[in-house]
LOMARVO-928035 format. One record per residue (C-alpha): residue in three letters; z, x, y. Coordinates in pm, 1 decimal, padded with zeros to 6 digits. Layout:
<tilums>
TILUM  code        c3        c1        c2
TILUM   ala         Z         X         Y
...
</tilums>
This chain:
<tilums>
TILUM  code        c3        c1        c2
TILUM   unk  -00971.4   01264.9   02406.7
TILUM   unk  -00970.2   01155.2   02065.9
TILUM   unk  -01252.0   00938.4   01917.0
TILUM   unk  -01182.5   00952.9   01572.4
TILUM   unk  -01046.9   00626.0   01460.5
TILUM   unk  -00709.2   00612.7   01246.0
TILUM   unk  -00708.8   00534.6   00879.1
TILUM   unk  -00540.7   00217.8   00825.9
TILUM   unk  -00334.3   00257.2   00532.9
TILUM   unk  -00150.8  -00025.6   00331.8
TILUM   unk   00182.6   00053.2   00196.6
TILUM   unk   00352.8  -00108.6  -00112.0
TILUM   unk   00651.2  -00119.8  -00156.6
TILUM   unk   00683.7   00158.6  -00401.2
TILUM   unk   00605.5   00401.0  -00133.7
TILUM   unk   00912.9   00320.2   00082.8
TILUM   unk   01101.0   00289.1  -00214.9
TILUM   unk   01016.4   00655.9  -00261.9
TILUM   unk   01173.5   00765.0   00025.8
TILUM   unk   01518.2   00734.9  -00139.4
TILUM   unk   01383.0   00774.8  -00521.6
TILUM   unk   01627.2   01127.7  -00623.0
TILUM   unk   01523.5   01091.1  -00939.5
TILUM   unk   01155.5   01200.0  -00892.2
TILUM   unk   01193.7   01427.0  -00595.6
TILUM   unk   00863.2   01547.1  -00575.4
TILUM   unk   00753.0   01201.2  -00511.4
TILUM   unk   01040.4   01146.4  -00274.9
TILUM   unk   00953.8   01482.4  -00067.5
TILUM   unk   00594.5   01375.0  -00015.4
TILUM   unk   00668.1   01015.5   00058.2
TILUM   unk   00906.6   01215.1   00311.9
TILUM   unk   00663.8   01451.3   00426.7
TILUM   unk   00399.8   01099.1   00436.9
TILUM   unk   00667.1   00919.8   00652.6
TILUM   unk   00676.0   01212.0   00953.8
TILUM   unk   00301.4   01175.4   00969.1
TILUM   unk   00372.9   00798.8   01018.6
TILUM   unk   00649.2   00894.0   01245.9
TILUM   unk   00355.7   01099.9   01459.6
TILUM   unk   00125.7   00745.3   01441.0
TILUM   unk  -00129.1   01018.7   01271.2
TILUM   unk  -00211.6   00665.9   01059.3
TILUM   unk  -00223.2   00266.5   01104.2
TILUM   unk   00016.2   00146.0   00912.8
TILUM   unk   00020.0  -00235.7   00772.8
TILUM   unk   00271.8  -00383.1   00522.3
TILUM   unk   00252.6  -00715.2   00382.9
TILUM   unk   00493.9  -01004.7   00449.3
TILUM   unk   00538.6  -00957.0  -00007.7
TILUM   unk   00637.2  -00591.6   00088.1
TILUM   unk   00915.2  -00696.0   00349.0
TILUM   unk   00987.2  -00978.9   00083.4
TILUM   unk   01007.9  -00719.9  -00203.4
TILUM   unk   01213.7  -00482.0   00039.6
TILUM   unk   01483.5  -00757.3   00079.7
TILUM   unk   01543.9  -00841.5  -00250.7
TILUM   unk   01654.5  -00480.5  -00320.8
TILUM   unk   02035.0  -00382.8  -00380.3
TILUM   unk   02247.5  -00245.8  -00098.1
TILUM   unk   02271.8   00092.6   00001.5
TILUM   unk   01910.7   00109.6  -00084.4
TILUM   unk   01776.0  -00213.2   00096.9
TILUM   unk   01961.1  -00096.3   00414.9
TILUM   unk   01797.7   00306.4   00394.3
TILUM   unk   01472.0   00135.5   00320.3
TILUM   unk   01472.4  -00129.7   00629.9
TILUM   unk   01575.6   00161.3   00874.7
TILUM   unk   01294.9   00368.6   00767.6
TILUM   unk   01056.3   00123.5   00861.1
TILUM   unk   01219.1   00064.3   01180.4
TILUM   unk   01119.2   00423.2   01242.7
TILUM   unk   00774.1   00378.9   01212.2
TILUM   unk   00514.7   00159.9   01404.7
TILUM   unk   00332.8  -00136.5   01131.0
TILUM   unk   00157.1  -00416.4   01167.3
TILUM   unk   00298.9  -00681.4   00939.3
TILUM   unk   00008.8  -00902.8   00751.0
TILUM   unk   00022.0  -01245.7   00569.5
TILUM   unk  -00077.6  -01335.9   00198.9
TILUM   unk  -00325.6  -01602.4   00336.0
TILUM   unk  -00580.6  -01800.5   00141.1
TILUM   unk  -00803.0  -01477.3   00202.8
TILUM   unk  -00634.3  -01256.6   00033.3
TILUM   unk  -00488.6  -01492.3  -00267.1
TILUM   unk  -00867.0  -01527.9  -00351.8
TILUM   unk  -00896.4  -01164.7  -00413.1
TILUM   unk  -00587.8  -01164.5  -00598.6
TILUM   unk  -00684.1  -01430.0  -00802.2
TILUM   unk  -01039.0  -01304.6  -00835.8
TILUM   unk  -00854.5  -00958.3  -00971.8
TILUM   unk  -00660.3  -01161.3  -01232.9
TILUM   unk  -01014.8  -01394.7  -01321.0
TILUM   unk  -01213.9  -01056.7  -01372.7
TILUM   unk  -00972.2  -00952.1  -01609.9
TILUM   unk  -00876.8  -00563.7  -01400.4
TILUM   unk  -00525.1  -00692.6  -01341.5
TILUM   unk  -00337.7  -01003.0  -01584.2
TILUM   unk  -00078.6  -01275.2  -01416.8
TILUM   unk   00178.2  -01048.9  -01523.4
TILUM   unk   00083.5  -00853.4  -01217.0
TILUM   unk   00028.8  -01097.1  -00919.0
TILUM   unk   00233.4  -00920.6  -00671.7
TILUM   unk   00050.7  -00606.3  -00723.7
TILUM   unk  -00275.8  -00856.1  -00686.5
TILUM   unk  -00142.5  -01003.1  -00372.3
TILUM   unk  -00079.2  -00626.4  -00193.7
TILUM   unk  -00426.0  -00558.9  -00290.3
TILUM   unk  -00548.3  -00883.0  -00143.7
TILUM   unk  -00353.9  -00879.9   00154.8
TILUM   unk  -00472.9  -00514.3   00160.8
TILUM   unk  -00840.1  -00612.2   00136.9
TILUM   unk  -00864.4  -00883.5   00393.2
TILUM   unk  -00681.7  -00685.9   00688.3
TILUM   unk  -00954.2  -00437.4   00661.9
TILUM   unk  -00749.4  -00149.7   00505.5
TILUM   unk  -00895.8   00219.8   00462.7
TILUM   unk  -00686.7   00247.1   00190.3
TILUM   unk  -00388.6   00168.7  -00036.2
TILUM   unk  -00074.2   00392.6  -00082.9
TILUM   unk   00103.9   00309.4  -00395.5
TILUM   unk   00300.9   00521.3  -00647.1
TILUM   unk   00242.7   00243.3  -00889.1
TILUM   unk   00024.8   00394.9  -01182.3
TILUM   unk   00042.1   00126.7  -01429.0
TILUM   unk  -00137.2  -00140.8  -01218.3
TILUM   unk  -00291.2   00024.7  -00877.5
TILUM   unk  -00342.5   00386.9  -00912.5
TILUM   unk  -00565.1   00401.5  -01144.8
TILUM   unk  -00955.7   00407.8  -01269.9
TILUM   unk  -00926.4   00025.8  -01406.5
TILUM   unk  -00797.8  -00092.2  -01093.7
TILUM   unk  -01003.7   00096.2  -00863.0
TILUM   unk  -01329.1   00065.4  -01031.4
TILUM   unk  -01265.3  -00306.9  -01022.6
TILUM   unk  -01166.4  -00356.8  -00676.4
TILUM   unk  -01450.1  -00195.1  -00561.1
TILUM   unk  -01651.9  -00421.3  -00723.3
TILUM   unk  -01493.5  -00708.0  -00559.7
TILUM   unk  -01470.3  -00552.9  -00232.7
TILUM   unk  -01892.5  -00502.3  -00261.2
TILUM   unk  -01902.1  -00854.8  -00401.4
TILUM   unk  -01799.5  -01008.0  -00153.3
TILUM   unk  -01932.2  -00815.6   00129.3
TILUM   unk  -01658.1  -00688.7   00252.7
TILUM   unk  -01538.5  -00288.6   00359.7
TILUM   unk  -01471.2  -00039.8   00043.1
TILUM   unk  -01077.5   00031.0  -00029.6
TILUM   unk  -00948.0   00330.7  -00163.5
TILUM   unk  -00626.5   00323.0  -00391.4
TILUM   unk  -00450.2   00623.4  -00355.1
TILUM   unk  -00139.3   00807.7  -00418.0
TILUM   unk   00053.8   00919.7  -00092.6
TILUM   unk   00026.5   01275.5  -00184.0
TILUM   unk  -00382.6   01270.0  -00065.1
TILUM   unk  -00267.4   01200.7   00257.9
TILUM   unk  -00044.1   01496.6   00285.9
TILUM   unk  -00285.1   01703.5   00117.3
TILUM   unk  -00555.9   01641.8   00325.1
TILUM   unk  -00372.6   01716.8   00653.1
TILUM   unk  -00223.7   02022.0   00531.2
</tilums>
């Protein structure tokens, strides 16, 4: 029996984007490789209601690969409540993120408040990286609540190979 608990990991919607992104395939293979793991429920997966948003504002044939992926993985679905527009907000106010970026401050947020191990984003400009990360933590420990990690999906494939 297994008593190790699951990593809950938040996906944005770069990383199912990824899974039909040809023209970085190393990206797209380990977003592939990421998926089968999800596929195997080796990780708790939650998406925001912003992702599925995101998701359908995409162009067909994309939007339709992108919504059948997810329908081949088990997620729990999360709102952008008050809760988590406080920590985007408090992202913007503390000056790690501008306005410019409030969706990526509402995934972090809603990532935040559900009690997320971590983050999976292949968006380097605004989430992957030391700014953001540094700054987030300090929120998280400001207000009490549990550490986040933002991280690219190849960790997770790295670490279970």
């Amino acid at each position: 029996m297994d008593f190790i608990e699951k990593i809950k990991v938040y996906l944005d919607t770069s990383v199912v984007s990824h899974l039909f992104q040809e023209d970085v395939p190393e990206k797209m293979a380990d977003t592939r490789k990421l998926w089968k793991m999800f596929q195997d429920g080796l990780y708790d997966v939650v998406l925001s209601t912003l992702t599925l948003k995101e998701i359908s504002m995409c162009a067909e044939p994309k939007r339709g690969h992108m919504l059948d992926a997810l329908n081949q993985i088990a997620f729990t679905v999360v709102d952008i409540d008050e809760s988590a527009w406080d920590v985007a907000h408090q992202i913007i106010d503390m000056g790690i993120l501008t306005k410019k970026s409030l969706d990526d401050c509402q995934h972090i947020g809603a990532a935040v408040v559900s009690g997320c191990d971590c983050i999976l984003s292949w968006n380097f400009k605004h989430m992957v990286n030391i700014k953001t990360i540094r700054g987030v933590r300090a929120i998280t420990n400001l207000q009490n609540r549990k550490a986040i990690d933002i991280l690219n999906p190849s960790v997770l494939i790295e670490s279970e190979e």
